[in-house]
VOGU-3710 file (C-alpha; in Angstrom, 3 decimals, decimal comma):
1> xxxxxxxxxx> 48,098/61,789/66,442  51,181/60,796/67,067  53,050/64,356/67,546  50,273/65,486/69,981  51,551/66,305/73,730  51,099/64,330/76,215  48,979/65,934/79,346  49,794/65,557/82,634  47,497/63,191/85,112  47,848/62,503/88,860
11> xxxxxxxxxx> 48,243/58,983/89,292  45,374/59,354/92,187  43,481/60,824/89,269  43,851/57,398/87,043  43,387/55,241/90,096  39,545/57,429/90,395  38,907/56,961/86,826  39,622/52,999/87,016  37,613/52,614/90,041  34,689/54,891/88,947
21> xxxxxxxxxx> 34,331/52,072/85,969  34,527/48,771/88,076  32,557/50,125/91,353  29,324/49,851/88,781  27,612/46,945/88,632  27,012/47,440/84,480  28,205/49,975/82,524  27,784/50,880/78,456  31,120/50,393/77,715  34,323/49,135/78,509
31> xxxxxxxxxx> 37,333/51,041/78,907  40,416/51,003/77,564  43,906/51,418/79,545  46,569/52,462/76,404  50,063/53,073/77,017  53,462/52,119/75,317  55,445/48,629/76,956  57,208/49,621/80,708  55,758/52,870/81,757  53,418/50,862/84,354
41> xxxxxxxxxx> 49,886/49,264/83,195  50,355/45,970/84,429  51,920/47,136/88,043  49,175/49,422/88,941  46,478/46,947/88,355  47,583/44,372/89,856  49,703/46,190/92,817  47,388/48,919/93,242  43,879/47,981/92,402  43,124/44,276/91,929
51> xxxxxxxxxx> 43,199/44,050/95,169  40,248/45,959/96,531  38,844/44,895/93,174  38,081/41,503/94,945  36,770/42,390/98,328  33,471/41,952/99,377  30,721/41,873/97,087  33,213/42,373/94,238  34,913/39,980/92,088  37,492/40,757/89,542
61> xxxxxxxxxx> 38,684/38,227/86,538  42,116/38,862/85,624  43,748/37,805/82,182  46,766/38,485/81,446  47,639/37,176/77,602  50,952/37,430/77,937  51,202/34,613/80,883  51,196/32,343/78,347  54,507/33,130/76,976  56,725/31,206/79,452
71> xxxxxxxxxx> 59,848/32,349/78,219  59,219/36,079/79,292  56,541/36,460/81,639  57,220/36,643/85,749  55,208/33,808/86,492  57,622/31,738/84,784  60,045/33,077/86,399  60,950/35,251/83,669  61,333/38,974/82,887  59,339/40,939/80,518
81> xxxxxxxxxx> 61,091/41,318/77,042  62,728/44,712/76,344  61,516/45,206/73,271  57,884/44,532/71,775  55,741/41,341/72,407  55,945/41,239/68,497  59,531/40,262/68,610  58,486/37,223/70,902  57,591/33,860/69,782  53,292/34,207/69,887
91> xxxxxxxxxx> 51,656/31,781/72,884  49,312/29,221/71,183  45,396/30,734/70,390  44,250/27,259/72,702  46,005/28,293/75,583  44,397/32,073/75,349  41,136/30,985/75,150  41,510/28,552/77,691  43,362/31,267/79,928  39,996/33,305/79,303
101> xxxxxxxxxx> 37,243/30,934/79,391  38,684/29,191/82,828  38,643/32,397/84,336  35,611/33,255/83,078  33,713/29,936/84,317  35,788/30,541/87,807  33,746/33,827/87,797  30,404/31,992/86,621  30,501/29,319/89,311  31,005/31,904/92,264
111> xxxxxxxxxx> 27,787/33,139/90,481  25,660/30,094/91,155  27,178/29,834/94,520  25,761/33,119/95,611  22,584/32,344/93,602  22,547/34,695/91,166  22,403/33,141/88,409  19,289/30,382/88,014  18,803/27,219/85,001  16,554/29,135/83,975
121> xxxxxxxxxx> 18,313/32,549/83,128  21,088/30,084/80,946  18,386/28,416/79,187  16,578/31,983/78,363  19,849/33,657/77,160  20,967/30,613/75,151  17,704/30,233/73,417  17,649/34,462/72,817  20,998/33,649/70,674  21,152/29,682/69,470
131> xxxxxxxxxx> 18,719/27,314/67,852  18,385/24,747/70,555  16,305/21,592/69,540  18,376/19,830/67,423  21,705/20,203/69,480  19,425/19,440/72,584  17,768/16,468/70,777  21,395/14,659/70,227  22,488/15,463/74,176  19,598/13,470/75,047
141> xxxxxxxxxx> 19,996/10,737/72,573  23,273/10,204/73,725  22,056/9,994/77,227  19,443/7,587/75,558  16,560/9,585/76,920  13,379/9,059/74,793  11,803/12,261/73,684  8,290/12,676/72,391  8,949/14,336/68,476  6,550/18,065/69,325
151> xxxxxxxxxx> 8,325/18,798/72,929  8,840/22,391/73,271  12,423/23,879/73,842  11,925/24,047/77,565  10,736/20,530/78,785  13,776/19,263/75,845  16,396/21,888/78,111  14,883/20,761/81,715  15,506/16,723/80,420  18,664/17,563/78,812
161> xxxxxxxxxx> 19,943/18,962/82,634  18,687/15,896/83,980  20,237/14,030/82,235  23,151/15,284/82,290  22,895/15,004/85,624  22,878/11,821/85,709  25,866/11,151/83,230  28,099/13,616/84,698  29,805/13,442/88,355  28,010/15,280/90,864
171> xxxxxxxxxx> 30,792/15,163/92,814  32,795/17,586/90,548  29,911/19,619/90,275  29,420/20,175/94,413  33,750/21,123/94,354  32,751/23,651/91,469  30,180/25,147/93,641  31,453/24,761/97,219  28,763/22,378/98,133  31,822/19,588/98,882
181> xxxxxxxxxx> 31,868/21,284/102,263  30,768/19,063/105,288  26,806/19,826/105,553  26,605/21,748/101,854  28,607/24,657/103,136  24,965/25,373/105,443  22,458/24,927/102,962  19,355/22,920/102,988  18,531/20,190/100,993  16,825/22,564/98,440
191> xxxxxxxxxx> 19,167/25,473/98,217  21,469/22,417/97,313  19,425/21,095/94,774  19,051/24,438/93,132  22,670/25,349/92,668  23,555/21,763/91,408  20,347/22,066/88,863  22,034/25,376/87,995  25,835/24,135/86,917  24,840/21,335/85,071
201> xxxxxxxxxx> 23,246/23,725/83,384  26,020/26,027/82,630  27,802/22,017/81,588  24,431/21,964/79,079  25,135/25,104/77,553  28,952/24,649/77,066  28,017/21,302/75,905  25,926/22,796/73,016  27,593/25,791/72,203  30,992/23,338/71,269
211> xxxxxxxxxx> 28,523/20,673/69,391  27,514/23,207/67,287  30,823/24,976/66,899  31,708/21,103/65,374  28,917/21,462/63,430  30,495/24,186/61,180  34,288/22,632/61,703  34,422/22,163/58,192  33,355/25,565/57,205  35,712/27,070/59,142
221> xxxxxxxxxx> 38,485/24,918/57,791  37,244/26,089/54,237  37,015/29,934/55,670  40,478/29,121/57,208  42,241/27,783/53,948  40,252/30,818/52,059  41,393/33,555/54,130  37,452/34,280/53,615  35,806/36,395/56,660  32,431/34,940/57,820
231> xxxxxxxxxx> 30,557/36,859/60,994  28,539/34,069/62,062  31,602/31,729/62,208  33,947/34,210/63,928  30,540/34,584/66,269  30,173/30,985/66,709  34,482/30,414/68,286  33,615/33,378/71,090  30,291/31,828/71,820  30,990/30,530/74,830
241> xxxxxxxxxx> 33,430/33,214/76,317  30,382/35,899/75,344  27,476/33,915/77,268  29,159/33,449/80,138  30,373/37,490/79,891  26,518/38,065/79,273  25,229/36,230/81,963  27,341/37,745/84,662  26,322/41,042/83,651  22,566/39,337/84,064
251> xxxxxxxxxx> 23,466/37,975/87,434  25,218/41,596/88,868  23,739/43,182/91,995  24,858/45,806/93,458  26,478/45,268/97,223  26,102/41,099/96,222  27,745/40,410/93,337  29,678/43,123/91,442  31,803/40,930/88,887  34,673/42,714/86,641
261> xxxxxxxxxx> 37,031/41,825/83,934  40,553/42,921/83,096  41,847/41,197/80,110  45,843/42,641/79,750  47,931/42,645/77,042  44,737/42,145/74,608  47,200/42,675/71,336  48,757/39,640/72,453  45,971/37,583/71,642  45,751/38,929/67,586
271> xxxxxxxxxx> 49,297/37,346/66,549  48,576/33,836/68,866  49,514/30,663/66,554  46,476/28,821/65,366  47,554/25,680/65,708  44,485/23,571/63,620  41,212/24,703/61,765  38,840/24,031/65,192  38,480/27,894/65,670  38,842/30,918/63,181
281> xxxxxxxxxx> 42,347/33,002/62,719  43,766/34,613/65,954  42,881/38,445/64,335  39,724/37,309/63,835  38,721/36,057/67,296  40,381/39,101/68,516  38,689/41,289/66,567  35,065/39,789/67,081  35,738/39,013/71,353  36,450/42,630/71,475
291> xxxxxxxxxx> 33,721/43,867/68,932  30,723/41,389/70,977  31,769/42,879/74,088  31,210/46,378/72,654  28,319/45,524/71,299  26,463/44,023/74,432  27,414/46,956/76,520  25,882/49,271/74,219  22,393/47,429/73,372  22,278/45,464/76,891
301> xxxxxxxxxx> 24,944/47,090/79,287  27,524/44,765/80,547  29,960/43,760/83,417  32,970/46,430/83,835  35,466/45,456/81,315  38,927/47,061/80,877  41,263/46,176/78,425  44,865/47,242/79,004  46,734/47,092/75,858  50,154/48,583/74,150
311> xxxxxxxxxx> 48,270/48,729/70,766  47,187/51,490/69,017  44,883/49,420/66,810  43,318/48,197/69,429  41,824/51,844/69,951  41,676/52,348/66,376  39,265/49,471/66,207  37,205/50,219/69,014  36,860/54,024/67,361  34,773/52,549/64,583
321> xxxxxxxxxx> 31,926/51,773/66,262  31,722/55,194/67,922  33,621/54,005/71,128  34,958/56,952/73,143  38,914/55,934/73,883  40,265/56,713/77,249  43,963/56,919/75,770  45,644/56,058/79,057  50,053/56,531/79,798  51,595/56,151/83,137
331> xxxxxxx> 54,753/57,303/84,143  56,709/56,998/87,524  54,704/59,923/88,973  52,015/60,394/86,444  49,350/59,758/84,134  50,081/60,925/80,742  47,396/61,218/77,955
//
């Protein structure tokens, strides 16, 4: 594999291939942008592409792992290292999943602005996936909202978002949303109502998701010290990343809201330091973000995703599950593959 030559590919040629991808609304699979450190990943995305990437109805989440290595990333005003990112003190796991999930609720929110997404579609997706009435049952207790003991799943989720409504500040919500703008940003009193109804239900879900991630804090501490491997606890740290990935693919239209996401420099992410037993080893949340997405674009279709990465095992991984590798190099004047 590693002796095979290299062919020759227009760069106009890669720039058709990239934008084939994200121009869909939902695709099968995502794709996979592979090249060694230097020969140009990072500078055609986001000099050549990302632009046009977020014009109109599209919207494109950008991630860039590395960013939070402040010692040798440009937005630190730093340079790239010369050697590999392994030689590099790791950035903390915390701050890549909050890198991720921040731009992933940016994405969400523009969502519910446009409408696309509904209460309803959250609470259908999260109750496809988690066991609801308990977690549900202590929101509302700590609200101190009396519930009678046989309510279904759907009238606990509508009084849990009210709520929360109630508990939470509206005002944030409305700045989340764009309705802080003088007369709602020129929607009626309903249209209002609907979008608000609609975040503090994407608040519910996140709310939910990380009580029951606590619930299983101290298996994952045991898994942790154990160097044991547990799907359903690796599942339950990318949780919340993964519904909000699923319900953007749910909330796609074409010519309204085409969302896409580019997560760069995924290897990054599979040396980060743990820094407590909250969440499951760095490999292993790399391993099972990447495998999830995979797995919903095969049995659901999902929103464009295109990791750029320097890793070979990154494509090695992917290959197991039957994923056809687009084994991407750029040069000054080329595409080599």
């Amino acid at each position: 594999m590693v002796n095979k030559p290299w062919k020759i590919i227009p760069r106009p040629l890669l720039e058709t291939v990239l934008n084939n991808h994200v121009q869909r609304h939902r695709v099968p699979q995502p794709l996979i942008l592979h090249g060694p450190r230097g020969v140009g990943k990072t500078t055609l995305i986001l000099n050549r592409l990302l632009g046009d990437w977020n014009k109109g109805p599209h919207i494109a989440g950008y991630v860039d792992f590395a960013q939070s290595i402040r010692e040798h990333h440009p937005d630190h005003q730093q340079s790239y290292p010369w050697t590999s990112w392994t030689s590099v003190d790791p950035p903390l796991l915390s701050n890549c999943k909050t890198h991720l999930e921040n731009c992933l609720e940016s994405m969400t929110h523009k969502a519910i602005k446009l409408g696309t997404l509904s209460s309803q579609q959250i609470f259908t997706t999260m109750n496809k996936w988690h066991g609801l009435n308990t977690a549900l049952r202590r929101v509302l207790q700590g609200c101190k909202v009396a519930v009678p003991e046989k309510a279904s799943v759907s009238f606990l989720w509508e009084r849990a978002v009210c709520a929360l409504s109630v508990r939470r500040n509206a005002d944030e919500i409305d700045l989340l949303v764009g309705l802080d703008e003088e007369g709602g940003g020129g929607l009626s009193v309903e249209e209002a109502s609907y979008y608000r109804e609609t975040a503090f239900a994407l608040r519910l879900a996140k709310e939910v998701i990380k009580m029951q991630q606590g619930w299983r804090g101290n298996a994952i501490a045991h898994m942790n010290r154990t160097n044991g491997f547990s799907k359903t606890l690796a599942n339950s740290c990318t949780d919340w990343p993964l519904l909000m990935i699923e319900l953007l693919s749910q909330a796609a239209e074409i010519g309204f809201f085409q969302p896409k996401l580019v997560l760069n420099n995924i290897e990054i992410l599979k040396s980060a330091i743990q820094t407590d037993d909250s969440t499951v080893s760095a490999s292993m949340y790399h391993d099972n973000l990447i495998w999830r997405i995979i797995a919903l674009g095969a049995n659901e279709r999902c929103l464009p995703v295109l990791f750029v990465t320097s890793d070979r095992l990154v494509l090695f991984f992917c290959c197991l599950f039957g994923f056809y590798k687009y084994k991407l190099l750029l040069s000054d004047d080329c595409l080599i593959s």
